[in-house]
Structures are given as structure tokens and as C-alpha cells.
N, CA and C atoms of all chains as a GROMACS GRO file, in nm:
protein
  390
    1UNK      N    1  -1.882   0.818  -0.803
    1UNK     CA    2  -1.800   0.898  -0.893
    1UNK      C    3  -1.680   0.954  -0.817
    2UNK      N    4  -1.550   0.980  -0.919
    2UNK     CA    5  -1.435   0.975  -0.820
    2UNK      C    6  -1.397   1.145  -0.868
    3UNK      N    7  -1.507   1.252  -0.917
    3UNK     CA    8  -1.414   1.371  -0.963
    3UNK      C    9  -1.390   1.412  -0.799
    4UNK      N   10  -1.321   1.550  -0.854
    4UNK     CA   11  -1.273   1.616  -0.743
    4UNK      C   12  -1.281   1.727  -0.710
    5UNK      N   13  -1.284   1.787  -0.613
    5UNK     CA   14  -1.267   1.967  -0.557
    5UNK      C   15  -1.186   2.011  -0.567
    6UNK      N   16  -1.147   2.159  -0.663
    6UNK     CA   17  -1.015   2.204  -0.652
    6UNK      C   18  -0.998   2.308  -0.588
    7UNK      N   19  -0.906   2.352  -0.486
    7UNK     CA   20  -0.897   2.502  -0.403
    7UNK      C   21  -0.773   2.531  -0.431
    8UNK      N   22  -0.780   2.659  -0.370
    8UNK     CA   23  -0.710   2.775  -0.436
    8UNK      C   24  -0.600   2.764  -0.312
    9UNK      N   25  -0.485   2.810  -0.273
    9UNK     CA   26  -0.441   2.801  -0.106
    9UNK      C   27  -0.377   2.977  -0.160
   10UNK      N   28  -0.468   2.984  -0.044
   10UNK     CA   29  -0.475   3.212  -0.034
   10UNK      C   30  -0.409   3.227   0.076
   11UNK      N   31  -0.312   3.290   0.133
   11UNK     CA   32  -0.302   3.302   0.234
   11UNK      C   33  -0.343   3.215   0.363
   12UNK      N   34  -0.247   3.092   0.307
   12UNK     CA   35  -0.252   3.028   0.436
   12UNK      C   36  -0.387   2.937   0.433
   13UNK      N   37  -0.496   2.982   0.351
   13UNK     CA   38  -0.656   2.902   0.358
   13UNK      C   39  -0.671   2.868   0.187
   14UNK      N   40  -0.774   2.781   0.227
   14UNK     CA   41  -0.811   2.716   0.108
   14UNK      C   42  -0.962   2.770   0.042
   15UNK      N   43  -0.977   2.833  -0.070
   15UNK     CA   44  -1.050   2.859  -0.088
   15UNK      C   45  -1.102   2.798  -0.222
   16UNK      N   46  -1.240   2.747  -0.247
   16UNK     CA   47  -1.278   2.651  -0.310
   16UNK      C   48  -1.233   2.722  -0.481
   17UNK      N   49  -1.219   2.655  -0.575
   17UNK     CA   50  -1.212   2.732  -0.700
   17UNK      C   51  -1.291   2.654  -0.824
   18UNK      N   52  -1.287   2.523  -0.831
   18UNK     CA   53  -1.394   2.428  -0.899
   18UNK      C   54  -1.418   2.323  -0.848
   19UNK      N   55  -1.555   2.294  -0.833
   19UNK     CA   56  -1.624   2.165  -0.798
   19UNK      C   57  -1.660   2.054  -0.908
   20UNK      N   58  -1.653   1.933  -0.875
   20UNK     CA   59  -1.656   1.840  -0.972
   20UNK      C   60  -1.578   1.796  -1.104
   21UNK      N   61  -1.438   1.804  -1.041
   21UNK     CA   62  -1.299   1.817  -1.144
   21UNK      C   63  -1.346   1.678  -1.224
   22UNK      N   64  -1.298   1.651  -1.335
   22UNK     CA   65  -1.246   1.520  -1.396
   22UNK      C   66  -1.085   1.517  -1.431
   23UNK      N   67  -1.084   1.640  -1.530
   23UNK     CA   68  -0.973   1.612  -1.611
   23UNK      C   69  -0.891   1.746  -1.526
   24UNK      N   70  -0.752   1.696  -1.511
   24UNK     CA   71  -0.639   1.810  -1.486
   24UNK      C   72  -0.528   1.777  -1.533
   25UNK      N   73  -0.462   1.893  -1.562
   25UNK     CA   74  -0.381   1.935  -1.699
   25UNK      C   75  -0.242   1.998  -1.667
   26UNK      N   76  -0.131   1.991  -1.609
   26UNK     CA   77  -0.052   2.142  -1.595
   26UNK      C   78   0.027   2.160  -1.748
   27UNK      N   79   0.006   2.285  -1.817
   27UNK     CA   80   0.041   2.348  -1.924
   27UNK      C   81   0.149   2.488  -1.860
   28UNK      N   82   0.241   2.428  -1.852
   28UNK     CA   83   0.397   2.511  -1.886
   28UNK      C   84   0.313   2.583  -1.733
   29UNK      N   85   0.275   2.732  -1.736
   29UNK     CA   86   0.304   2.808  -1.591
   29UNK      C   87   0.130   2.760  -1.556
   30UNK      N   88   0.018   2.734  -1.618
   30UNK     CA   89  -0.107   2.733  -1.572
   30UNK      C   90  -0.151   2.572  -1.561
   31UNK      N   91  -0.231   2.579  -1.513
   31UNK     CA   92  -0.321   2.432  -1.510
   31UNK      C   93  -0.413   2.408  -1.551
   32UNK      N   94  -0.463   2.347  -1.628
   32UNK     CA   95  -0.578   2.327  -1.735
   32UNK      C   96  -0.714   2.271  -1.617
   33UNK      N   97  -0.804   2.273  -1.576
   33UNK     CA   98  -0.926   2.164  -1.504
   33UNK      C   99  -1.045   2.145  -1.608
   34UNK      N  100  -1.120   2.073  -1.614
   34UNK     CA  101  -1.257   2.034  -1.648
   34UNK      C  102  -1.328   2.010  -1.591
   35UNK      N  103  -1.465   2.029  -1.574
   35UNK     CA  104  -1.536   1.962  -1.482
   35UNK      C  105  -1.602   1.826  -1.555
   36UNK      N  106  -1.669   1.788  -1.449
   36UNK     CA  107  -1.747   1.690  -1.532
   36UNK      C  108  -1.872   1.754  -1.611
   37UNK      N  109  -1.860   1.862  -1.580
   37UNK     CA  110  -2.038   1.931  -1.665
   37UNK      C  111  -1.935   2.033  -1.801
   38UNK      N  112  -1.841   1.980  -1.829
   38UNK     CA  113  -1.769   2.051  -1.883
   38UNK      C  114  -1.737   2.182  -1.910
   39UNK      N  115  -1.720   2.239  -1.764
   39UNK     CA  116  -1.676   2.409  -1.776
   39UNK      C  117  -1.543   2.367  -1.751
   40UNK      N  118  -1.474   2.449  -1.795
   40UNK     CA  119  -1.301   2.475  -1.837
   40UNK      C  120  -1.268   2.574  -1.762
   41UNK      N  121  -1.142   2.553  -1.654
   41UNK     CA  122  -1.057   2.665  -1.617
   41UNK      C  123  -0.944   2.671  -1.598
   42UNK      N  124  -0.862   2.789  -1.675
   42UNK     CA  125  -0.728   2.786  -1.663
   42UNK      C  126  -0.700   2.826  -1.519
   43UNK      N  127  -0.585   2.794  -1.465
   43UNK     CA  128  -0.560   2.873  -1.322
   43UNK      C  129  -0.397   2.880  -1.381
   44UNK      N  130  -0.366   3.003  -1.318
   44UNK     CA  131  -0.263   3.012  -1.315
   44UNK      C  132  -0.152   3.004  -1.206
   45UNK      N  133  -0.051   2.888  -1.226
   45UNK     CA  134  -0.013   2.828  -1.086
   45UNK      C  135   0.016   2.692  -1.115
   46UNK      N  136   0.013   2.641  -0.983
   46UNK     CA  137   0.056   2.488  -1.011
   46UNK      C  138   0.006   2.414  -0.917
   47UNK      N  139  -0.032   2.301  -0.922
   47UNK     CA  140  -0.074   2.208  -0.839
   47UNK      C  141   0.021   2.196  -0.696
   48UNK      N  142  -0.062   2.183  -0.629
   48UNK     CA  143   0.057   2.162  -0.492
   48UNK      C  144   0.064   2.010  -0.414
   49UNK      N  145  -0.088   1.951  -0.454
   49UNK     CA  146  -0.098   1.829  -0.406
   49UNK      C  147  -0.231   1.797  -0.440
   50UNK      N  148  -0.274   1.640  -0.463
   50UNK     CA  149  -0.351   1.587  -0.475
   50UNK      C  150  -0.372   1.493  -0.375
   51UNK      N  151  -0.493   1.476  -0.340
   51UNK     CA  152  -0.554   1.382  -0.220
   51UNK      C  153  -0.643   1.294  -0.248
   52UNK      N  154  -0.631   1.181  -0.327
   52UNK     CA  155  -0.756   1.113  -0.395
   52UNK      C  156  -0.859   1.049  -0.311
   53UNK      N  157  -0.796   1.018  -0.170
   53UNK     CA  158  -0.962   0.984  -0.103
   53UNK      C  159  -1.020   1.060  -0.028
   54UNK      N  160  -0.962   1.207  -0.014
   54UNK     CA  161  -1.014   1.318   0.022
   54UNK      C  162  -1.076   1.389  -0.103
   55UNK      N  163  -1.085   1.308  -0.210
   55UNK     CA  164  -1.148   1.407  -0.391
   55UNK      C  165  -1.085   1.551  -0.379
   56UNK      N  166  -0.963   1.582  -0.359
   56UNK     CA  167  -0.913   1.713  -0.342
   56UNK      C  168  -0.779   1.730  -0.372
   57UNK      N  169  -0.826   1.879  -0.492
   57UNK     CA  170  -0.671   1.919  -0.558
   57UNK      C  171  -0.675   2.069  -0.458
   58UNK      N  172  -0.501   2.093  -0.451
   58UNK     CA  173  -0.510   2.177  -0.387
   58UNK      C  174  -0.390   2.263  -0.489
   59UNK      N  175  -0.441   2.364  -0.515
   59UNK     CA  176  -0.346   2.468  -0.620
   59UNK      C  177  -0.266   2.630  -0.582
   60UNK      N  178  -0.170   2.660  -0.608
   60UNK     CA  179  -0.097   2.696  -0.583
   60UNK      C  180  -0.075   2.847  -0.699
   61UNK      N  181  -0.118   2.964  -0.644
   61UNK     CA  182  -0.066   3.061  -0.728
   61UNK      C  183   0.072   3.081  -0.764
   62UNK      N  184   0.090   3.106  -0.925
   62UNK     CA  185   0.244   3.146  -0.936
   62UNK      C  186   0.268   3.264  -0.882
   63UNK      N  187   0.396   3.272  -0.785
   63UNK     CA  188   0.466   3.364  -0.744
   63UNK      C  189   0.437   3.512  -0.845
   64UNK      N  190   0.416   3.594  -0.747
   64UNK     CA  191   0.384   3.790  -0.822
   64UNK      C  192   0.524   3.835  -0.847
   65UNK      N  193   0.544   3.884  -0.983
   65UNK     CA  194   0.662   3.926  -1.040
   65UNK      C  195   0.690   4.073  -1.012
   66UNK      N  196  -1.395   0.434  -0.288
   66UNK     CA  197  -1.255   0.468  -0.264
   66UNK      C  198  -1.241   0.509  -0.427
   67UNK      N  199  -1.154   0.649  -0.367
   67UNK     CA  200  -1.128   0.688  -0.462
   67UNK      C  201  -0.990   0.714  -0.524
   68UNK      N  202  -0.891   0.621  -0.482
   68UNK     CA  203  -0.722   0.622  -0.483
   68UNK      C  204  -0.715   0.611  -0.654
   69UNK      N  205  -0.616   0.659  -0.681
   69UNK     CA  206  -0.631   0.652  -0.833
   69UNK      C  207  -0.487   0.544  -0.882
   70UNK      N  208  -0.461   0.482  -1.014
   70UNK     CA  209  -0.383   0.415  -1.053
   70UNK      C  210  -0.251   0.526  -1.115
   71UNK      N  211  -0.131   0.526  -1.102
   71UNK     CA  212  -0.028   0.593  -1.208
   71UNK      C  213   0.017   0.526  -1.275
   72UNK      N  214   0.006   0.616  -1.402
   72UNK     CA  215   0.080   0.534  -1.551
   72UNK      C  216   0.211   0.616  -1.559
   73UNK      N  217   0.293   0.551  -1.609
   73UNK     CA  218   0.439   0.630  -1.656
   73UNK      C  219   0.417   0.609  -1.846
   74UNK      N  220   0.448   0.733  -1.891
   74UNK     CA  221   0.405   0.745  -2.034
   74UNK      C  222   0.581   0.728  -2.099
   75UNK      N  223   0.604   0.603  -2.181
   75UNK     CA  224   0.678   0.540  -2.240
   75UNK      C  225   0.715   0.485  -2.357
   76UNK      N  226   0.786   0.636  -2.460
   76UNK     CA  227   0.764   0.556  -2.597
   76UNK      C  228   0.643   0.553  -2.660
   77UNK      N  229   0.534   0.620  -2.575
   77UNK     CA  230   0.362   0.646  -2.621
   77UNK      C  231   0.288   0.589  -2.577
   78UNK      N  232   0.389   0.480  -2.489
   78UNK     CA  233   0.286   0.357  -2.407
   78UNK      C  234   0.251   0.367  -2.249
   79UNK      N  235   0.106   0.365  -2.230
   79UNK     CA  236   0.113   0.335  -2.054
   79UNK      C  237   0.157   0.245  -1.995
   80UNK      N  238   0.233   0.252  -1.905
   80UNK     CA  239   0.311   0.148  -1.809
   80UNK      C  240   0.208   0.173  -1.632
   81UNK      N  241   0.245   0.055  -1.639
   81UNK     CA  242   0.155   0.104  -1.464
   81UNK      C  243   0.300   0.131  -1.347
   82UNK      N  244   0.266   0.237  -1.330
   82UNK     CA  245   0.394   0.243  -1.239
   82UNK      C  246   0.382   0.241  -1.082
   83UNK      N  247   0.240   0.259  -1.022
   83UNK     CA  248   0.168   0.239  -0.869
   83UNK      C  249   0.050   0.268  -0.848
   84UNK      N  250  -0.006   0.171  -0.809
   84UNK     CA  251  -0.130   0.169  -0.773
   84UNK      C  252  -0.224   0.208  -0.688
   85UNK      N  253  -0.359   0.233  -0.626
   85UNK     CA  254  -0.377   0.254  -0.520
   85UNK      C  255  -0.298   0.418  -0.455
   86UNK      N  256  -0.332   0.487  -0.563
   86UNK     CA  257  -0.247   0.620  -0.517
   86UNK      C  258  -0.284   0.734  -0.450
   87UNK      N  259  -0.288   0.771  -0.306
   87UNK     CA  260  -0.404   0.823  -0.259
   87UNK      C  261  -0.355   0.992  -0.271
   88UNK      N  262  -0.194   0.983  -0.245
   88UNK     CA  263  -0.108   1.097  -0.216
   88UNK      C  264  -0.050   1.180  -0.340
   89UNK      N  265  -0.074   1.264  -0.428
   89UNK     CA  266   0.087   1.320  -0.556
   89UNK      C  267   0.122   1.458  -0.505
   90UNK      N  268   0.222   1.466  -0.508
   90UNK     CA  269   0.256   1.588  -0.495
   90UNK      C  270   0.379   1.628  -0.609
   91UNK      N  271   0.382   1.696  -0.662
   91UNK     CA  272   0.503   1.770  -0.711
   91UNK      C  273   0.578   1.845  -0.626
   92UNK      N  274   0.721   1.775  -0.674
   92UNK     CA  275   0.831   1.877  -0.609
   92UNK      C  276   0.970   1.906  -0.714
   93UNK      N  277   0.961   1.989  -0.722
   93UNK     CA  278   1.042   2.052  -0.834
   93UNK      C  279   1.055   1.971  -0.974
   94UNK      N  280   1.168   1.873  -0.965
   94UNK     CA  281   1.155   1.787  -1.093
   94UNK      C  282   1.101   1.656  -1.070
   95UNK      N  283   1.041   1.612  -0.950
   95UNK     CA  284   1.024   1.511  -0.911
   95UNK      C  285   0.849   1.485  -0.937
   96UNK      N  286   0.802   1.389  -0.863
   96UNK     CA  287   0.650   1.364  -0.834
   96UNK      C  288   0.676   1.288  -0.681
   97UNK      N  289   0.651   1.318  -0.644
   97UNK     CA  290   0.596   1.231  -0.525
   97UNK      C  291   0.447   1.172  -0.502
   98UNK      N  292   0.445   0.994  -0.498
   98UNK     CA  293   0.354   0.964  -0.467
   98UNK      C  294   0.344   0.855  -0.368
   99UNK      N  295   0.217   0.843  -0.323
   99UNK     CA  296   0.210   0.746  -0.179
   99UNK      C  297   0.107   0.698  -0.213
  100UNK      N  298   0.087   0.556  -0.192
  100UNK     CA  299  -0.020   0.449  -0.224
  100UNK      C  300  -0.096   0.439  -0.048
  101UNK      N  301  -0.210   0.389  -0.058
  101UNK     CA  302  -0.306   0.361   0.035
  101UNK      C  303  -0.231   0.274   0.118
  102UNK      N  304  -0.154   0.179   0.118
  102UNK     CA  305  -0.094   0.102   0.214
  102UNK      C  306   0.064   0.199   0.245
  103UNK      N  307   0.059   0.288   0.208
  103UNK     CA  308   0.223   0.354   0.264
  103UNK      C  309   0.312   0.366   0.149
  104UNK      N  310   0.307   0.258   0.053
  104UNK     CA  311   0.424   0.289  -0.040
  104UNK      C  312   0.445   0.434  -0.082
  105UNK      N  313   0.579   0.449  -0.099
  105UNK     CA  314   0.648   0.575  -0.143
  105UNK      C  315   0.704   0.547  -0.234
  106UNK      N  316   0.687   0.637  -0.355
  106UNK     CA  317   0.791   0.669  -0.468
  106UNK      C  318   0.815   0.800  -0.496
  107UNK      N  319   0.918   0.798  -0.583
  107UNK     CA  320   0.908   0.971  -0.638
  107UNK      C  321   0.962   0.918  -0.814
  108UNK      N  322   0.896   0.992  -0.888
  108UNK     CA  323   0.928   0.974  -1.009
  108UNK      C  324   0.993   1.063  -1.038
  109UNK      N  325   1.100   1.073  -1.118
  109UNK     CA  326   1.163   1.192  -1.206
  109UNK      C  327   1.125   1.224  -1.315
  110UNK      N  328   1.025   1.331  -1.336
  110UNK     CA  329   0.959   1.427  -1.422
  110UNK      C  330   0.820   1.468  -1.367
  111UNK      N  331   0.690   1.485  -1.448
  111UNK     CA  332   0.596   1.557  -1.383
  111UNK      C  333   0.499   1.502  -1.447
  112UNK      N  334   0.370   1.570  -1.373
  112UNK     CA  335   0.250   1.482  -1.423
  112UNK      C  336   0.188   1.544  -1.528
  113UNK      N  337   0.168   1.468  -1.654
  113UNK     CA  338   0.099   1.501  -1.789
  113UNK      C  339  -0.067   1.516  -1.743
  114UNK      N  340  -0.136   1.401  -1.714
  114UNK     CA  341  -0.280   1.446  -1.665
  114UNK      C  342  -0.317   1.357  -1.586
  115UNK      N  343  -0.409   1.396  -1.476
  115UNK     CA  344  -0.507   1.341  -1.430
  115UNK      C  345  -0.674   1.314  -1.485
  116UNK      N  346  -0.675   1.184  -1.502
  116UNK     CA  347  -0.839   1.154  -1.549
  116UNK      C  348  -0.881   1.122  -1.423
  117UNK      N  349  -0.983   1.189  -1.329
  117UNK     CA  350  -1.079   1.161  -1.207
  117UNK      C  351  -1.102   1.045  -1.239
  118UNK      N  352  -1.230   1.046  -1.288
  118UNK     CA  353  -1.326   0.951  -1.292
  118UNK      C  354  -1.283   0.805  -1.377
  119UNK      N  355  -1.175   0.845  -1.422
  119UNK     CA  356  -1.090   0.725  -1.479
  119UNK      C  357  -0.996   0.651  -1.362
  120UNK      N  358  -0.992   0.763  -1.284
  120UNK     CA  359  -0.906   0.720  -1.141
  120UNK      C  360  -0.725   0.679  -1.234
  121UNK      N  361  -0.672   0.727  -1.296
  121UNK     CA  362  -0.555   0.776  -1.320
  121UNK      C  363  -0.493   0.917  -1.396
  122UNK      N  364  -0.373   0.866  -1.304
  122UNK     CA  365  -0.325   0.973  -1.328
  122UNK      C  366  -0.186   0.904  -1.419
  123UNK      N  367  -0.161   1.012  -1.530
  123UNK     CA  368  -0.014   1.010  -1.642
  123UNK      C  369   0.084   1.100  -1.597
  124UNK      N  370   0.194   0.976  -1.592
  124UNK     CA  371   0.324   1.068  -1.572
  124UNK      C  372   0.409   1.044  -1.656
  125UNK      N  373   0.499   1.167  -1.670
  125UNK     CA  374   0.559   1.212  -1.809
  125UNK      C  375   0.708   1.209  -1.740
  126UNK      N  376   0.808   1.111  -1.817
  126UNK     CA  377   0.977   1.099  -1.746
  126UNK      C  378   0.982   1.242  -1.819
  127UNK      N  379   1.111   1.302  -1.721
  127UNK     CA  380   1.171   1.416  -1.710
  127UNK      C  381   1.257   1.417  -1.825
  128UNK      N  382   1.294   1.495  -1.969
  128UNK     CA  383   1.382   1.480  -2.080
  128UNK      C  384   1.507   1.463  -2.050
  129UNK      N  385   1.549   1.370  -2.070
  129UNK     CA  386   1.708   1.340  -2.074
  129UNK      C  387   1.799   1.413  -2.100
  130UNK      N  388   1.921   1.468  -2.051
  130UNK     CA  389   2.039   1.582  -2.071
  130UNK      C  390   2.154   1.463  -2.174
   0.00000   0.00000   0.00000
């Protein structure tokens, strides 16, 4: 199976935020994920990069206003 | 291996636009992607979705001025 790990990048580190991605989404400022067991999470932010033979999204908080 | 295929979304239709895609990144209006053997592209617009386990990913051209 090809889902994926998605982390958070906090200060410089990566901190895990969903395991077992399928589906990803970016919607205007947030990013939509699914898992494969189908829990749903919005994040707010944006993708920063994807690594498909590392199974790893790496996401990006939107800038604090 | 888990490299995924990119479609360019066209008129409603998938187009295969690179294969073997191990690398995406977004950069501003662009996409950047890199295939398992090195190829480089960058598309102009952004990515509509990733299906994991489908192993592609949809990209959406940037609206015309």
C-alpha cells in the first residue's frame, strides 16, 4: 500500500500529524487529508512537499496574522 | 515503490503529464516535480489532489489572464 505520513514542520522539526494518508486536498488557505480508515483533517496551511518513496507529506502552517 | 503518476486536468480530461514522480513541491504559482530517474518539470498552476493508493496525483493549469 502506497498511503502516506503527514507532518507538521514546527519549528524547524517535523512533527507527525496523520498516519496512513490516501486522499490530499489543498482548499483555498487549508488542506483537506483522509486517511485510509477514513478520519478527515483539515490543517490549516499548505503543503510544502511531497516525497512518494519516502510515503511522506510534509505541511506547512499558514503564516500568524 | 511508491512514485506516483501526474495527471494535468484538461477540459475535464486526465492527461498524463509525468510519470514515476517521486518529488512535488509547490512554489508559488508553479508545481515542481521530479521523476525517479531525475526528470524535472514545473507546471504552471497547483495541485487539485493527490490519490495515495491510486499513486496519482491531479494537477490543475493556473487560470488564464
Amino acid at each position: 500500500m502506497c498511503d502516506l505520513n503527514a507532518y507538521l514542520l514546527k519549528e524547524g522539526k517535523e512533527e507527525l500529524f496523520l498516519e496512513n494518508v490516501d486522499v490530499i486536498r489543498p482548499e483555498g488557505d487549508t488542506v483537506y487529508l483522509k486517511s485510509l480508515f477514513g478520519e478527515e483533517r483539515w490543517f490549516e496551511g499548505a503543503i510544502k512537499e511531497i516525497l512518494a518513496i519516502k510515503r511522506k507529506i510534509v505541511l506547512q502552517p499558514a503564516p500568524k496574522h
